[in-house]
TIKEZA-126054 format. One record per residue: residue number from 1; residue in one letter; z negated, y, x of N, C-alpha, C in turn. Coordinates in steps of 0.2 Angstrom, whole numbers, plus 2048, in hexadecimal, padded with zeros to 3 digits. Layout:
! TIKEZA-126054
(atom NUM,A,(Z,Y,X),(Z,Y,X),(Z,Y,X))
...
END
This chain:
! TIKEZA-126054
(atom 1,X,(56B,580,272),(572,57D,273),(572,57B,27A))
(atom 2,X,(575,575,27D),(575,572,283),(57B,571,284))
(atom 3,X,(57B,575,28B),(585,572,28F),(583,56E,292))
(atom 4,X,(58C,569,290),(58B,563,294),(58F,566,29C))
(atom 5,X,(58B,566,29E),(591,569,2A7),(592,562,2AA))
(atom 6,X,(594,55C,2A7),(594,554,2AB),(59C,554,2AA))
(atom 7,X,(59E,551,2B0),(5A9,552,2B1),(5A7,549,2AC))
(atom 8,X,(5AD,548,2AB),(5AF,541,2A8),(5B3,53F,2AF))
(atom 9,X,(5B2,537,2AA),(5B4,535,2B3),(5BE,533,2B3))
(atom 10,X,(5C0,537,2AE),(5C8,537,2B3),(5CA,53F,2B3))
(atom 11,X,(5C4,543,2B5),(5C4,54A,2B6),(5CA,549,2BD))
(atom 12,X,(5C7,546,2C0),(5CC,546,2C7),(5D2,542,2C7))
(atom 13,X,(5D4,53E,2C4),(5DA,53C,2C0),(5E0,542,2BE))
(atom 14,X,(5DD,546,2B9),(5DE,54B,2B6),(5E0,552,2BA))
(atom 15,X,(5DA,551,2BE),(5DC,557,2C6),(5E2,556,2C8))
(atom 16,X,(5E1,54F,2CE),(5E7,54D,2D1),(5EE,54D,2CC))
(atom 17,X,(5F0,54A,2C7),(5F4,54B,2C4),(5F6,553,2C3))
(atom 18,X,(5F3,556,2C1),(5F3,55F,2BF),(5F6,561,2C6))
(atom 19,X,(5F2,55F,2C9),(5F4,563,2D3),(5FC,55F,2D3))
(atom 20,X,(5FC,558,2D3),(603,558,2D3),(60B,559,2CF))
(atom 21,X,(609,55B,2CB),(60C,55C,2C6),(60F,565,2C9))
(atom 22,X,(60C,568,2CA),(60B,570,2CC),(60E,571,2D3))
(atom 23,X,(60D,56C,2D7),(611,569,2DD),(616,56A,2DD))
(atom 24,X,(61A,564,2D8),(61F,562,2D8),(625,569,2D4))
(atom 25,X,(622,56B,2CE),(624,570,2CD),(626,577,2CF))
(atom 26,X,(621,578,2D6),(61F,57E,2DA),(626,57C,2E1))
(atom 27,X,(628,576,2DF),(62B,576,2E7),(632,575,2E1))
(atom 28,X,(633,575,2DC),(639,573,2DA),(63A,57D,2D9))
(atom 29,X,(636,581,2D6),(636,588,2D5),(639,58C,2DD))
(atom 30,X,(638,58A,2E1),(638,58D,2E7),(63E,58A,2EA))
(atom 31,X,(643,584,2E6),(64A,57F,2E9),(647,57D,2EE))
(atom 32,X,(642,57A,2EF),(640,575,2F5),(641,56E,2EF))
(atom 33,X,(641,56B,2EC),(644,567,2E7),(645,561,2EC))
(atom 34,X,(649,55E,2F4),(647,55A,2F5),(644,557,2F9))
(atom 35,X,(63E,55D,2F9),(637,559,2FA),(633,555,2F4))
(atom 36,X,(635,556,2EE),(630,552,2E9),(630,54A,2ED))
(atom 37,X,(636,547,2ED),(635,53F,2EE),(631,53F,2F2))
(atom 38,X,(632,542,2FA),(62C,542,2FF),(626,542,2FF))
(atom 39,X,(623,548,2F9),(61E,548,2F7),(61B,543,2F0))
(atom 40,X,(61F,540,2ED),(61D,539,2E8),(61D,536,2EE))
(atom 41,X,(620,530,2F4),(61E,52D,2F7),(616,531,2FA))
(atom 42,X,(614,534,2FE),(60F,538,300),(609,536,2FB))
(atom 43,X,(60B,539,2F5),(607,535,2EE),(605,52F,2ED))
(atom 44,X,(609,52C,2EC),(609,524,2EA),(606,521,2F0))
(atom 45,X,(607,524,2F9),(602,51F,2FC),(5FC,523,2FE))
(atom 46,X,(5FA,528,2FC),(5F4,528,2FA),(5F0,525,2F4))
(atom 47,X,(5F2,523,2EF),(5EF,520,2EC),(5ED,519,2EE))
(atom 48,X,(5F5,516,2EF),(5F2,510,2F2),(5ED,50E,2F6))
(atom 49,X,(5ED,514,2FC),(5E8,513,302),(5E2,514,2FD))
(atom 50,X,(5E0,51A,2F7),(5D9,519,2F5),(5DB,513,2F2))
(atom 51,X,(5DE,512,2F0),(5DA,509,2EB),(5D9,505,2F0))
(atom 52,X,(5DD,505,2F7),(5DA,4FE,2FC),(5D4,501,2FF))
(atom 53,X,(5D1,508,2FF),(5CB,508,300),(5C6,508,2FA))
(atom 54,X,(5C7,507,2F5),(5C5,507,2F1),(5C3,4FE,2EF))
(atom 55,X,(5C6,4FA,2F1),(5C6,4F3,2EF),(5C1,4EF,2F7))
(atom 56,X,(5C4,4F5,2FC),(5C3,4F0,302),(5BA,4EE,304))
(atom 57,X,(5B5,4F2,301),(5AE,4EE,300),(5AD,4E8,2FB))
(atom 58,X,(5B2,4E5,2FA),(5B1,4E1,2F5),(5B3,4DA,2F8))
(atom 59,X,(5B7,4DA,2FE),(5BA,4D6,302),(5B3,4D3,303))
(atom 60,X,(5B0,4D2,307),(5AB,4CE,30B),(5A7,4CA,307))
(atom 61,X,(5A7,4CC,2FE),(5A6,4C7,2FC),(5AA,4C2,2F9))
(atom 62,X,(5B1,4C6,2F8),(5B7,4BF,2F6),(5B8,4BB,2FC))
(atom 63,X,(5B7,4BD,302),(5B6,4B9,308),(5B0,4B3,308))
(atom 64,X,(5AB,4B5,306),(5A6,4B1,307),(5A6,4A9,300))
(atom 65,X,(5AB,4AC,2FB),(5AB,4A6,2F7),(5B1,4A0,2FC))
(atom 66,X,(5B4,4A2,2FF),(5B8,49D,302),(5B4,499,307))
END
């Protein structure tokens, strides 16, 4: 019998999710409560920033059809 040790690829989806979730609950358990908004923004741009890292090698070839 063969183990599969390969992650799927919204392993890290599921990470970060789990991580923040545990977060948010951990700062609500200890009445830090209003730190969550701070930390959803803090979240949210870091996603953004990976997605424009994530889009921006793709530039110089939408650049070159104009």
């Amino acid at each position: 019998m063969t183990i599969d040790n390969r992650r799927h690829w919204y392993t890290g989806i599921a990470l970060l999710a789990k991580t923040a979730a545990r977060t948010f609950s951990t700062l609500r358990s200890h009445r830090l409560g209003r730190f969550v908004p701070f930390l959803g923004v803090l979240l949210f741009g870091a996603i953004v920033l990976w997605f424009i890292n994530t889009i921006a090698p793709l530039a110089p070839f939408v650049y070159s059809l104009f």
